[in-house]
C-alpha positions as CSV (number, residue, x, y, z in Angstrom):
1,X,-105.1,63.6,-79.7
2,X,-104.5,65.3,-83.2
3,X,-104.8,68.5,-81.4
4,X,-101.8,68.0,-78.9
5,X,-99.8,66.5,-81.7
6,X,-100.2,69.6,-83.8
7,X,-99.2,72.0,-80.9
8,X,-96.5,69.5,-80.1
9,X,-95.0,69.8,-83.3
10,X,-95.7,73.3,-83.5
11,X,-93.4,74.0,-80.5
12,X,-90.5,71.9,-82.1
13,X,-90.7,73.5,-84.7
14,X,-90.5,77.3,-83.2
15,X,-87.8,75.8,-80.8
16,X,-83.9,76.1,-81.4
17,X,-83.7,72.4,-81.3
18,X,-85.7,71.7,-84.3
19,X,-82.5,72.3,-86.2
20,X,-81.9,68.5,-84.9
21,X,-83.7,65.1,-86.0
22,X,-87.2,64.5,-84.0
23,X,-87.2,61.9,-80.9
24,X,-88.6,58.9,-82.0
25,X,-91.6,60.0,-79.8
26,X,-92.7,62.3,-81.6
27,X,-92.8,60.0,-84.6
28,X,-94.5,57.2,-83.2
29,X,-97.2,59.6,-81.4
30,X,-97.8,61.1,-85.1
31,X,-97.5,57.4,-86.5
32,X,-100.1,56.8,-83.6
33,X,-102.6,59.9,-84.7
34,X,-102.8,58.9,-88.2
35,X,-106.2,58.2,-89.3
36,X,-105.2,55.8,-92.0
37,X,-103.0,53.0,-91.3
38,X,-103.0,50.9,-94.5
39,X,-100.4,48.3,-95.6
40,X,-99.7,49.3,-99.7
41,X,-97.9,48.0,-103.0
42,X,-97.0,51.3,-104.9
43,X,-97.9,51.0,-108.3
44,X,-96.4,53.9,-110.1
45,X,-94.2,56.8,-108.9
46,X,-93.9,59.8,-110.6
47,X,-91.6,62.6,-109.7
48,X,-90.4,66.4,-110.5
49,X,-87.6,67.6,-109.1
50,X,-86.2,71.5,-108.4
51,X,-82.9,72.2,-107.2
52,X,-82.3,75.2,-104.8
53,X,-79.1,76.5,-103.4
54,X,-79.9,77.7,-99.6
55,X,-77.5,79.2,-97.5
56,X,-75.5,76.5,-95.6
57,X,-74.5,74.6,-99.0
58,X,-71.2,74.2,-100.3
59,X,-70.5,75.7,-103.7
60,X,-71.0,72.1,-105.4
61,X,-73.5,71.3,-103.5
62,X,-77.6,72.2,-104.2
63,X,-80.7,70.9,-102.8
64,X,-82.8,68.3,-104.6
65,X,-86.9,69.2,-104.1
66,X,-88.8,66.0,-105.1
67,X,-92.6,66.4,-105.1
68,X,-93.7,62.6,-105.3
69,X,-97.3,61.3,-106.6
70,X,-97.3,57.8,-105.7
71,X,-100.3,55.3,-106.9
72,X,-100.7,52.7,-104.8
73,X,-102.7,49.8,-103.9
74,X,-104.3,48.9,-100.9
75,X,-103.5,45.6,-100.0
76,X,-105.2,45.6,-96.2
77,X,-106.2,48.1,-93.4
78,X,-105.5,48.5,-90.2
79,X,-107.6,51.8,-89.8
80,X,-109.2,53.8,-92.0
81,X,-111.3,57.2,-91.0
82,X,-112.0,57.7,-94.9
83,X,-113.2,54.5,-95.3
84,X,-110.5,53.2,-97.2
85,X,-110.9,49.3,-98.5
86,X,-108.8,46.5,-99.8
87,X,-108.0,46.2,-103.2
88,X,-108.4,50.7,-103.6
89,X,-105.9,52.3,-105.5
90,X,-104.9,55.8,-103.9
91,X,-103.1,58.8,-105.2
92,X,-100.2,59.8,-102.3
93,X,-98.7,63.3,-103.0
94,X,-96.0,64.5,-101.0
95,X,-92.7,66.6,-101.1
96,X,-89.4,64.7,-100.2
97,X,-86.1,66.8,-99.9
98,X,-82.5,65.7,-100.5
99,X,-80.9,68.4,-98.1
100,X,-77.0,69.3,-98.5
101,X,-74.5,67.7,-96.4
102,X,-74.2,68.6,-92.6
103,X,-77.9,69.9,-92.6
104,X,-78.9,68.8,-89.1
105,X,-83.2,68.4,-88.9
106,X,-86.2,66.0,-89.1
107,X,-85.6,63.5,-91.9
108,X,-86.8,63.4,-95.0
109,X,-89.9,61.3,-96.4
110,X,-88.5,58.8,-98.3
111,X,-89.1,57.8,-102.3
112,X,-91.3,55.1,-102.5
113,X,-90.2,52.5,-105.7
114,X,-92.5,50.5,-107.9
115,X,-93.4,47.2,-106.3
116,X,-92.2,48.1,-102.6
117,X,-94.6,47.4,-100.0
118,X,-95.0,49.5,-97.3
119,X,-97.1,50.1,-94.1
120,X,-98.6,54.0,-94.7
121,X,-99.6,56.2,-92.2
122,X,-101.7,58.8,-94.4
123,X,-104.0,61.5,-94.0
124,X,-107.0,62.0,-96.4
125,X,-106.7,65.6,-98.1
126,X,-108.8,67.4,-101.0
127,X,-106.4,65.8,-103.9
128,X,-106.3,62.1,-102.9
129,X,-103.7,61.1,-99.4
130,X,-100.9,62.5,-97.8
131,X,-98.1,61.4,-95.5
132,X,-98.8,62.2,-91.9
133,X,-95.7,61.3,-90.4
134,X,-93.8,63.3,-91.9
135,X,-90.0,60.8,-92.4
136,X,-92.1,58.1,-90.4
137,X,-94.9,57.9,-93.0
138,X,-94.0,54.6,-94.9
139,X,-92.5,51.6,-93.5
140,X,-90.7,49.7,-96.2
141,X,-90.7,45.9,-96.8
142,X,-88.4,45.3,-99.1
């Protein structure tokens, strides 16, 4: 199942459509492959941003690069491949990107706050967890 999302998102992403936003498909069958499903508080975010100016932006205008560790805590699991229990606190590192105005593509994952809780989908990596839903990661509750 992993394997057909991968080459599924690999051919939107070599298409001339994947200039637009993804079908909601495709975010629900990536929300669906996710080996960890775990509802979260977020304890602490911390994050470094970099500015870019790509071609497409207006002369005011830049890019805003946010790469995001988030420290969460597991508050209950739905599934967990990594074994993942109640009560864990997990490191979550991810990129989000504020894109100029008119950029047309898959959205962004979002900033997570202090205190919000949120329904994860996450993917167990070297350094700790990463979204793996890309904008469809994390379901907020505020």
């Amino acid at each position: 199942m992993a394997r057909r999302i991968a080459v599924i998102a690999a051919l939107i992403a070599m298409s001339p459509a994947a200039l637009g936003e993804l079908a909601p498909e495709v975010y629900r069958a990536m929300q669906q492959a996710s080996p960890e499903l775990l509802h979260l508080e977020i304890l602490s975010v911390e994050i470094d941003r970099d500015f870019h100016k790509p071609d497409g932006c207006g002369f005011f205008e830049f890019e805003i690069e946010r790469n995001v560790v988030v420290k969460a805590k597991v508050l209950s699991v739905i599934r967990s491949r990594a074994g993942v229990r109640p009560s864990a606190v997990l490191e979550i590192e991810y990129t989000s990107v504020k894109r100029c105005s008119g950029f047309s593509g898959p959205r962004s994952i979002p900033v997570l706050s202090e205190k919000d809780r949120v329904c994860a989908y996450l993917e167990k990596t070297s350094r700790g967890f990463a979204p793996a839903a890309r904008g469809a990661s994390f379901e907020i509750h505020r």
